[in-house]
C-alpha positions in Angstrom: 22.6 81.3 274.5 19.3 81.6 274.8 17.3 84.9 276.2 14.9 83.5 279.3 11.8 85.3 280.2 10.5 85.5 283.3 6.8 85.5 283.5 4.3 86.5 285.8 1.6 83.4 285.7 -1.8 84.3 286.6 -4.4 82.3 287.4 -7.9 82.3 286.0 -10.9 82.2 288.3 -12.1 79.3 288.4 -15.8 81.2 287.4 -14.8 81.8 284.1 -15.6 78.6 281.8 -15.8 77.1 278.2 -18.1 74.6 277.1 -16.9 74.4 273.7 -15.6 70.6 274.6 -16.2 69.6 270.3 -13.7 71.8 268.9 -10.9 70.5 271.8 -10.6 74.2 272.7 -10.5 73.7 277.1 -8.0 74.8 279.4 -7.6 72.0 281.9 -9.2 71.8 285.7 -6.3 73.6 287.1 -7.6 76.9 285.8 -11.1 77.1 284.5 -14.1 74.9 285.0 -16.2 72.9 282.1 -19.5 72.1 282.2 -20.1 68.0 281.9 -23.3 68.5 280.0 -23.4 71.6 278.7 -27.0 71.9 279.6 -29.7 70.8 281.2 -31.1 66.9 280.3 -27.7 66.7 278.8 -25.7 63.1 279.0 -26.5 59.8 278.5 -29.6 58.7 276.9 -30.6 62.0 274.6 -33.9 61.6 273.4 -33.7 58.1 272.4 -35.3 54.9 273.9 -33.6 52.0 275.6 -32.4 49.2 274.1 -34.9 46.4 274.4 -36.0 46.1 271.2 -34.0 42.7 270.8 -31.0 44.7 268.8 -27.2 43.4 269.4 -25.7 46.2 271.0 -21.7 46.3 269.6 -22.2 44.7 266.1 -21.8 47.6 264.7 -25.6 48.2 263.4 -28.3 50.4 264.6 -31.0 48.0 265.6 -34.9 48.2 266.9 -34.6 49.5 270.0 -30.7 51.0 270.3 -29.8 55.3 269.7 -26.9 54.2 268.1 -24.0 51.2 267.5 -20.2 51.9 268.1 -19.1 54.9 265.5 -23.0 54.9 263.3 -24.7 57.8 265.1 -27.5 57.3 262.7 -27.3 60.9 261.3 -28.0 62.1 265.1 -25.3 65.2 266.6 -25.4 67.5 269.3 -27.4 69.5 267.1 -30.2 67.2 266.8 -30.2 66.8 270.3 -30.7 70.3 271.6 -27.4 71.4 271.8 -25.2 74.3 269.8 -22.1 72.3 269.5 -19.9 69.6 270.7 -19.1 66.0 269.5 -21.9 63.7 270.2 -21.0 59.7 271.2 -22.1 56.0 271.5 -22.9 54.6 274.9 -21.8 51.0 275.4 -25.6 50.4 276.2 -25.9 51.8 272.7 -27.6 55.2 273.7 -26.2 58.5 272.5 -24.1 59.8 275.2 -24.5 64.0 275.0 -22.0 64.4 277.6 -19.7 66.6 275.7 -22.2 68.1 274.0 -22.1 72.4 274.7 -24.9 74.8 274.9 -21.7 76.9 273.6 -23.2 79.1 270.3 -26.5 79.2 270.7 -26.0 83.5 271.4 -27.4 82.8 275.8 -24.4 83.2 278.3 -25.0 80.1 280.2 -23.4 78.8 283.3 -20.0 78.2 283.1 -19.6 80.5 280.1 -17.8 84.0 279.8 -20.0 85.3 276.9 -21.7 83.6 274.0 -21.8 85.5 270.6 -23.2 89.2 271.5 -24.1 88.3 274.9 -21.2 89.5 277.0 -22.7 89.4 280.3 -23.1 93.1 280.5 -19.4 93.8 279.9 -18.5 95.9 276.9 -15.2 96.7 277.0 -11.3 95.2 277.9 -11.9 97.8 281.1 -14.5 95.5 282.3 -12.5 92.7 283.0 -9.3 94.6 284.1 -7.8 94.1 280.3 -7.3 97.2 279.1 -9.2 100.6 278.7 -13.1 101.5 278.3 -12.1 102.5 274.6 -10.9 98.9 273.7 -14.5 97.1 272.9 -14.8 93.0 274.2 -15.1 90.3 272.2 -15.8 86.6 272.3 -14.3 83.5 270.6 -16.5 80.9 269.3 -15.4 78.8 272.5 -17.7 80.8 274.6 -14.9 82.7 276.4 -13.5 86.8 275.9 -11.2 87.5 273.0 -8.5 89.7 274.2 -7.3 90.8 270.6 -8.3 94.5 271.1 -7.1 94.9 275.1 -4.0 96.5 275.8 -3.0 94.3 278.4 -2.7 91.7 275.5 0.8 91.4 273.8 2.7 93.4 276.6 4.9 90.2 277.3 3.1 89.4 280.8 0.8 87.9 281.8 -1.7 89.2 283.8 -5.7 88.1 284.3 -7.6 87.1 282.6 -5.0 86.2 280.3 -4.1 82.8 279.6 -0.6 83.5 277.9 1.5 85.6 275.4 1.9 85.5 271.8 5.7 85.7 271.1 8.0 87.9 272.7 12.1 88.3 272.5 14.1 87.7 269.6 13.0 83.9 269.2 9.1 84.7 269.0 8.0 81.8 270.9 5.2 82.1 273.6 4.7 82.6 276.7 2.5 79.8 278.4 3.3 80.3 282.1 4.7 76.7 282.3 1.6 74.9 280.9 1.2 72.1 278.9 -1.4 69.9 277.1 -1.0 67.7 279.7 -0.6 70.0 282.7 -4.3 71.2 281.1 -5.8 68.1 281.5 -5.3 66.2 278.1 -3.7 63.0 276.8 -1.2 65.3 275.1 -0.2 67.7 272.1 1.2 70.6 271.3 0.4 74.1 272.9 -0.2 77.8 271.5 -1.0 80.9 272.4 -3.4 82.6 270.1 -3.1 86.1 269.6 -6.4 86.8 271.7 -4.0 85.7 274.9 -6.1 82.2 275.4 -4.6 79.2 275.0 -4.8 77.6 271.1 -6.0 74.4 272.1 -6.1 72.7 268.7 -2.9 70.7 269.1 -4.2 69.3 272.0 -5.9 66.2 272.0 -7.9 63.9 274.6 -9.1 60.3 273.4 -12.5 60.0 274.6 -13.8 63.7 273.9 -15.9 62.9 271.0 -13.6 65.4 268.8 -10.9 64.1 266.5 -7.6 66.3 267.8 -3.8 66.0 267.6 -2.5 62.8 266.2 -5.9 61.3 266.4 -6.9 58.8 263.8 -10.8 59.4 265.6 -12.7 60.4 268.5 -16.0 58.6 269.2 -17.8 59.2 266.1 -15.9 61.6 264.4 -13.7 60.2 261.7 -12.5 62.9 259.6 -14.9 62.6 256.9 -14.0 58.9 256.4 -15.9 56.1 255.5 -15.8 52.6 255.3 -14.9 52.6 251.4 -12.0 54.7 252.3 -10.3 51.4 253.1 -8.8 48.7 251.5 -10.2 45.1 252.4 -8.3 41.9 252.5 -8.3 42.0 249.2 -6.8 45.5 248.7 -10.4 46.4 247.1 -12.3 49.3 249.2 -15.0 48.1 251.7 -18.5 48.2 250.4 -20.6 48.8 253.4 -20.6 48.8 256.7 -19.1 51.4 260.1 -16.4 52.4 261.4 -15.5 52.3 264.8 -13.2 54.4 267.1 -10.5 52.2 269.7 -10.5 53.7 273.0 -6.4 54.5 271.3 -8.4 56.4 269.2 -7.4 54.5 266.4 -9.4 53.6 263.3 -11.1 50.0 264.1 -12.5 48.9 260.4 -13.7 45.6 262.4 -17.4 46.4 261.0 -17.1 47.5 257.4 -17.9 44.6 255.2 -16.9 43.2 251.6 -18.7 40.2 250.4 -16.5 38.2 248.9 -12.8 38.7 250.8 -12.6 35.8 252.3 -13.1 37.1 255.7 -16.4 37.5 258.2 -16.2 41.4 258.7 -19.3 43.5 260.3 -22.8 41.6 260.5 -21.9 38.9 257.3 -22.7 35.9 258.6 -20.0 34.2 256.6 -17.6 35.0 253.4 -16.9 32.7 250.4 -15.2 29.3 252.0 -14.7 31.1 255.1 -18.1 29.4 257.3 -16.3 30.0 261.1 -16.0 27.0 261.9 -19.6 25.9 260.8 -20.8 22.5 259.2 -23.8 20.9 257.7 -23.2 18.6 260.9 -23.5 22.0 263.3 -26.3 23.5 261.1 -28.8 20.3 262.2 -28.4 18.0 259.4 -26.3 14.5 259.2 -24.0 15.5 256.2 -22.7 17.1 253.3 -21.0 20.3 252.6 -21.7 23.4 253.9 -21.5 26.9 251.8 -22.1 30.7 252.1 -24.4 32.1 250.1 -24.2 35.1 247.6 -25.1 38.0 250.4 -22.8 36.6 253.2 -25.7 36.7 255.1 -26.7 33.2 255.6 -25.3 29.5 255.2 -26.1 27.9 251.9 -27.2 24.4 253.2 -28.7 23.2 250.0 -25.7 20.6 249.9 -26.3 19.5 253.1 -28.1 16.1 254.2 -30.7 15.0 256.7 -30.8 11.2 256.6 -34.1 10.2 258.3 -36.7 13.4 257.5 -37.9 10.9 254.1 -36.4 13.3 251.3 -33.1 12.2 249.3 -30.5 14.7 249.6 -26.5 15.1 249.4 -24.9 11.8 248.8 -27.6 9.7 250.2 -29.0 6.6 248.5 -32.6 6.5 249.8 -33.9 7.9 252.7 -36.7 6.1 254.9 -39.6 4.6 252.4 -38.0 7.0 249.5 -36.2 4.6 247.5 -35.6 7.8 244.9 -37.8 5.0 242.3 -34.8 2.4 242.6 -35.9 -1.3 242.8 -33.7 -4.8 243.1 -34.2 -5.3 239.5 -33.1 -1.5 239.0 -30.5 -2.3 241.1 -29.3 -5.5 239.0 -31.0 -8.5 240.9 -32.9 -9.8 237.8 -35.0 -11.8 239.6 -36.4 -8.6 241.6 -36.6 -8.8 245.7 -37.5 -6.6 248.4 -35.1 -3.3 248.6 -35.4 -1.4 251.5 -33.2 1.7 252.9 -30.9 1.2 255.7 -30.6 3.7 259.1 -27.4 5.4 256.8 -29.6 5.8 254.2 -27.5 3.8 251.7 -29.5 0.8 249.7 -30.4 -2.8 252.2 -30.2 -5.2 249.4 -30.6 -8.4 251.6 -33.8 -8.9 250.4 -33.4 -8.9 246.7 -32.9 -12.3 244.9 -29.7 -13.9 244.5 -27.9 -11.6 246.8 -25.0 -13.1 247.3 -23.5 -9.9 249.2 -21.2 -9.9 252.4 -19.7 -14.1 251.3 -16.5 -11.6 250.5 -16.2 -12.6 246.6 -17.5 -9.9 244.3 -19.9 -12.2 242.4 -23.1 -11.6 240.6 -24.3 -7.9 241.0 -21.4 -6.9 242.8 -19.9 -4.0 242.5 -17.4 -4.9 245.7 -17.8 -7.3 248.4 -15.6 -6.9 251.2 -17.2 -9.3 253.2 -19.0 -8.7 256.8 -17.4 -6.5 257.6 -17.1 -3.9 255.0 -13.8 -2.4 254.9 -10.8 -3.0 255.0 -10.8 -4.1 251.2 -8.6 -6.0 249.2 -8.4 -4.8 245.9 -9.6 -8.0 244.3 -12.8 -7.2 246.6 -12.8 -3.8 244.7 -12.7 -5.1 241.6 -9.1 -3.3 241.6 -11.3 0.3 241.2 -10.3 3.2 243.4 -11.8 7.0 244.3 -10.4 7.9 241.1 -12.5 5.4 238.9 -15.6 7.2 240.0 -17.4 10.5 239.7 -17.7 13.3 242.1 -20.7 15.6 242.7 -19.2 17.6 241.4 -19.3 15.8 238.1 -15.6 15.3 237.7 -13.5 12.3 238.9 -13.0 12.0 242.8 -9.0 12.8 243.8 -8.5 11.1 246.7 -9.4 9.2 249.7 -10.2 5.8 250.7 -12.6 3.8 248.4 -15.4 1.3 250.7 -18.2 -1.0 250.0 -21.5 -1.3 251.4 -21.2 -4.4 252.5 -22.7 -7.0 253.7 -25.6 -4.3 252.5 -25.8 -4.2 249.0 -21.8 -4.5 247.8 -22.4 -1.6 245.6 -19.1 0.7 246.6 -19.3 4.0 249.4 -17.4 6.7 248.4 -18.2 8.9 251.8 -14.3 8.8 252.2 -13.5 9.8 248.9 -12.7 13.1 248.4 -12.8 15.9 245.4 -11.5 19.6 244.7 -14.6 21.4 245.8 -15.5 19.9 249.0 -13.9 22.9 251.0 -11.8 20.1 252.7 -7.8 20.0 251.5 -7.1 16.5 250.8 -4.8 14.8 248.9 -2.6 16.3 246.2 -5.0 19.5 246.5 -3.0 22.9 247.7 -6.3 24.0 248.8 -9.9 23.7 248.6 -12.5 26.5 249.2 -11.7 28.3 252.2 -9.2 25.9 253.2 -5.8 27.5 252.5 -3.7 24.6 254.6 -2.6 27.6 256.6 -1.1 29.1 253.5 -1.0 33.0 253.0 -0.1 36.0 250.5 2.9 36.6 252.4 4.3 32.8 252.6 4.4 32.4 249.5 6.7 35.3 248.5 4.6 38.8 248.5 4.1 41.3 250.7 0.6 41.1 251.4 -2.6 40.5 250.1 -5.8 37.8 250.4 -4.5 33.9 248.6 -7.7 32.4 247.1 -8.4 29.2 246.2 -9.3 28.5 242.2 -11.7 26.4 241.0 -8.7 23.4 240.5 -7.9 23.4 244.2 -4.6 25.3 243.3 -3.6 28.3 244.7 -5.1 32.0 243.1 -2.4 34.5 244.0 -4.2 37.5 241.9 -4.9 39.3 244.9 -1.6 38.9 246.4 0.9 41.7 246.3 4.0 41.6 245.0 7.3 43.5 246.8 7.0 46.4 245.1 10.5 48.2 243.7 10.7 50.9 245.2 9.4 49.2 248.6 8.0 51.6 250.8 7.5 50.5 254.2 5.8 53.4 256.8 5.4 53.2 260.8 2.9 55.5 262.4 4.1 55.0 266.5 3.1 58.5 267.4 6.0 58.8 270.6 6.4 61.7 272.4 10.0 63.4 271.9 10.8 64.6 275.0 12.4 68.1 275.5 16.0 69.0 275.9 17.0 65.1 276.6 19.5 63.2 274.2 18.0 59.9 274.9 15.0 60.9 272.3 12.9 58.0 271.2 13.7 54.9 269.0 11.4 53.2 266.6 12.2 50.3 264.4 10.7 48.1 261.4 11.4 45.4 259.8 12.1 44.4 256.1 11.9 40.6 255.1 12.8 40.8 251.5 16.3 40.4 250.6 17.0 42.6 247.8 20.2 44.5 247.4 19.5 48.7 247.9 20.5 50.9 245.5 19.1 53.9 246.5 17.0 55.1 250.1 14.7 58.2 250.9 13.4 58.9 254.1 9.9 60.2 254.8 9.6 61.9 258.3 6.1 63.4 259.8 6.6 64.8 263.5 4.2 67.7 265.0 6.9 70.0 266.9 6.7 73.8 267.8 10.4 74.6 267.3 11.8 72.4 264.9 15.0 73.8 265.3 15.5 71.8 268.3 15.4 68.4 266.2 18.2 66.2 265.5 17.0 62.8 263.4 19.1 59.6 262.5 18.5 56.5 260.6 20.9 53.2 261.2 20.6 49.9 259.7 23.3 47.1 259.1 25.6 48.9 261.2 25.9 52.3 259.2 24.0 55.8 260.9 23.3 58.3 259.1 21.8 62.3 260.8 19.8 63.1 257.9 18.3 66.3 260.5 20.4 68.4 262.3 19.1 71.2 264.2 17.5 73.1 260.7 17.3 76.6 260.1 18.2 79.7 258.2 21.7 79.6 258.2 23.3 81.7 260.6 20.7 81.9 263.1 21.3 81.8 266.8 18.0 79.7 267.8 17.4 77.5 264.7 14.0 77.6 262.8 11.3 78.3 264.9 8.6 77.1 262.8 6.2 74.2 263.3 6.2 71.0 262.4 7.8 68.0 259.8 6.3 66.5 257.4 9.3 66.2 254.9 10.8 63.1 252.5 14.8 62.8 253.2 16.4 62.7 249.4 19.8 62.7 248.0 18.7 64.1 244.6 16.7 66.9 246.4 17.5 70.4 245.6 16.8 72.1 248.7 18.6 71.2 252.1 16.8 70.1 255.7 19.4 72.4 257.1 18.6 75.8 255.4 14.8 74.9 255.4 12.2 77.1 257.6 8.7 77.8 255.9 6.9 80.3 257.6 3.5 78.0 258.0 3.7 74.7 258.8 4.9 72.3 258.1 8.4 74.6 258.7 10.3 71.0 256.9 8.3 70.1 254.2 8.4 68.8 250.9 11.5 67.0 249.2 14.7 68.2 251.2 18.3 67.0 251.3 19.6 65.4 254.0 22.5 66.4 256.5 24.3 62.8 255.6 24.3 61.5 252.3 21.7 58.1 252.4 23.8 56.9 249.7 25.8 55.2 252.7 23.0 52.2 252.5 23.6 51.5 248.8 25.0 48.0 248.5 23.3 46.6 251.9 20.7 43.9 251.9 17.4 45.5 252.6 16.2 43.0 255.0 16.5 43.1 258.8 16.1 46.3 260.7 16.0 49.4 260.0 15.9 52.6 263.2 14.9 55.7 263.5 16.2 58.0 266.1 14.6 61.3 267.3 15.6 63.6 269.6 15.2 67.6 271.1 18.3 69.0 271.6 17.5 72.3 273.4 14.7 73.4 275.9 11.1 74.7 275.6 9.1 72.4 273.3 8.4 69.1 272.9 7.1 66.6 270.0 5.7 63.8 268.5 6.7 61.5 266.2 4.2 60.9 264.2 4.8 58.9 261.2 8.2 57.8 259.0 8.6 55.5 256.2 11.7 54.1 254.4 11.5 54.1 250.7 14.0 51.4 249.1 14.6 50.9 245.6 16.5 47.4 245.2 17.9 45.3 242.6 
């Protein structure tokens, strides 16, 4: 059995305050007050202007007239902004919000602190705040509040004012937190500590929002860990080139604005990407026809294929436009005894006033190419002269694939091939897998890989280079972050699923949890019917309370030398590296991989709770 402890909890006057909100280091309403500012001026707006300088405030770019743009601070911090510390963010009006910004570290007990560097407010010793004796000299933490490290009081196993907690006591060395939690503090969640000062360790706690990447965070406004957009892959599995991150109010990674010309995909300010044009057309973009395109920056439509019929200048498939005949005459045209040639409203040649012009009497005759007769289509094939799309040549100088085959007439029987179609219109047609940006609806994945961006080559046939193949071994990850609740069996389920049907031939298990007592956890993983505990309550064998270090971050091998259940490192992660599990995995040899696989974790015994943070299934198949 366990020893219990009864504490005497304490609490703080409400006087005594941090402002350190950056480093996530705040005890929660219940007990001591933060400033909302941490100074004067403080909160939304900074220094900067307003926003009406014509910018577009959430495209994540700092334009004329905006602080900032989701995660792109432009350089700016609390720093720069007058403050000591703290984590500085974007406004939705995009103007720097200084709100959690702290006057905490600039060496001036301010309001709301309990000391700042030297400055203890007069008090010198742990006497002076009822701590411990006159000989025992104060200190302060950089969070702006008194280190009890030298007082007496601190480490006797109770607590009394101005403690927080205490460090471990009885024979299983956890701490003493008088009942409180990250979220009985005032945060989303996390895992609490004592320090050895007798304050609260508040760097597993974690509060989206804050402007300071904590916990299980991804990010926190605009604090990403150091990361940039080239830290990730684009739809093509190359690294972005350019662009900003931006923080989810999850406080998840959004890589919504980091750009990669070329991927096939409109991402951060690009206008459009390769045959991806959103929807756009010459038709949309003002002119009467012809094929749109992006052009080499993504920044702009590439309309030099397009067509205006009517603005006088011969472009795209027209004929003539207005007076420009593009120097074609009757006789140019085949009518040997010359005429009148004009331009008709589709700007296509009007050969009804050239000589002999026998056109629209349906009987290809004379200088007819076709003659379909008034009415122009439908055609026989004798009106065609038996020719098709085929028989004639594309813009793109190579034969026309597919598509119906017309003829101006009764206008000058030569034959239209606006309905015609090629490889290289953008448009899938025909015998054509797919054409520019037009996959059909076609992806990496339905066509056998994992993932991956499908292309289109230059033969309107599908270019799979950037597709991935199932790799061997498959490694497959989920990152759910769920609270594992203490002392209750029901624990938390999280399943993925596998699509390829290999056969398995061997399984490890990678599992990455953020626990204070990992001694309490008991870990399973089922699929087709067979479970296997791969973690059972780990820790030096023998011991009445388990392992009572912190933390999991361990891969689940057969062929691993060490065992989960004699494992306890001393920092964390207390499971780490390759360990054997309780349960052989070998069970899953000879299963299909596909369908779903579970993972089941759960805290068996009372004090602390968890997350689960991350766990992959590594599959080597035949």
């Amino acid at each position: 059995m366990r020893q219990s402890v009864v504490a005497l909890i304490v609490l703080i006057p409400a006087t005594l305050a941090c402002a350190s909100c950056a480093r996530g280091e705040r005890p929660g309403a219940d007990q001591i007050q933060y400033p909302s500012t941490g100074g004067s001026g403080a909160g939304i707006g900074g220094n900067g202007p307003l926003p009406d300088g014509g910018g577009v405030c959430g495209n994540g770019v700092i334009e004329p007239g905006e602080d900032c743009d989701q995660g792109d601070l432009g350089g700016r911090t609390c720093m720069t902004e007058g403050f000591a510390s703290g984590g500085l963010l974007c406004s939705p009006l995009c103007i720097v919000d200084t709100s959690n910004c702290s006057t905490c570290g600039n060496g001036v007990l301010d309001a709301e602190e309990e000391c700042d560097g030297t400055d203890l407010g007069g008090r010198t010793s742990c006497a002076d705040i009822g701590a411990g004796t006159s000989s025992e000299p104060l200190l302060c933490s950089d969070t702006c509040r008194f280190d009890l490290t030298n007082c007496s009081g601190c480490g006797d196993g109770v607590i009394a004012a101005p403690e927080d907690c205490e460090p471990g006591y009885g024979p299983n060395g956890k701490p003493d937190l008088g009942g409180k939690t990250c979220s009985s503090l005032g945060f989303d969640g996390g895992e609490l500590d004592c320090s050895k000062s007798c304050r609260f360790n508040l760097n597993g706690c974690y509060t989206c929002g804050d402007a300071t990447r904590n916990g299980i965070e991804q990010c926190d406004g605009a604090d990403f860990g150091g990361k940039g957009c080239n830290d990730f892959a684009s739809a093509t599995g190359d690294p972005y080139a350019s662009g900003t991150l931006s923080c989810t109010s999850e406080c998840t990674i959004d890589t919504s604005f980091c750009m990669l010309c070329g991927d096939g995909r409109i991402t951060g300010n690009e206008v459009c990407d390769s045959g991806e044009l959103s929807g756009h057309t010459c038709i949309s973009e003002g002119f009467t026809g012809g094929v749109l395109q992006c052009d080499v920056g993504c920044n702009d439509f590439d309309t030099s294929k397009c067509s205006l019929c009517g603005n006088n200048t011969v472009e795209g498939s027209e004929q003539c436009d207005g007076p420009n005949l593009d120097y074609q005459t009757c006789t140019s045209l085949g009518f040997t005894a010359g005429g009148s040639l004009s331009c008709s409203t589709d700007c296509t040649f009007d050969t009804s006033g050239c000589a002999n012009n026998t056109c629209g009497d349906g009987v290809v005759n004379g200088n007819d190419q076709c003659d379909c007769g008034n009415a122009g289509t439908p055609c026989t094939s004798a009106q065609l002269k038996g020719k098709s799309c085929s028989d004639f040549m594309s813009p793109a100088n190579k034969p026309y694939t597919g598509g119906t085959l017309k003829c101006f007439s009764p206008n000058n029987c030569q034959v239209d091939v606006s309905d015609c179609t090629w490889c290289g219109d953008a448009v899938r047609n025909g015998p054509e897998a797919c054409d520019g940006g037009d996959l059909g609806g076609q992806s990496c994945v339905g066509l056998g890989y994992v993932s991956g961006s499908l292309k289109c080559s230059a033969d309107c046939t599908y270019d799979d280079s950037a597709c991935e193949a199932v790799p061997n071994p498959l490694l497959v990850c989920r990152s759910p972050n769920l609270p594992i609740p203490d002392d209750d069996l029901n624990g938390v389920v999280d399943t993925l699923t596998i699509s390829n049907p290999g056969t398995v031939t061997d399984v490890n298990l990678h599992v990455k949890a953020t626990h204070g007592w990992v001694g309490d956890l008991y870990i399973e993983l089922s699929h087709g019917g067979v479970t296997r505990a791969v973690v059972d309550q780990p820790g030096v064998p023998g011991s009445t309370y388990g392992c009572d270090g912190n933390d999991v971050d361990a891969t689940l091998d057969d062929e691993a030398s060490a065992t989960a259940e004699a494992a306890c490192n001393a920092s964390s992660p207390a499971l780490g590296g390759q360990l054997r599990p309780n349960e052989s995995l070998s069970a899953f040899d000879g299963q299909s991989m596909s369908g779903t696989w579970q993972i089941y974790a759960a805290d068996l015994a009372a004090y602390l709770d968890g997350t689960l943070v991350e766990w992959c299934v590594e599959i080597t198949w035949q």
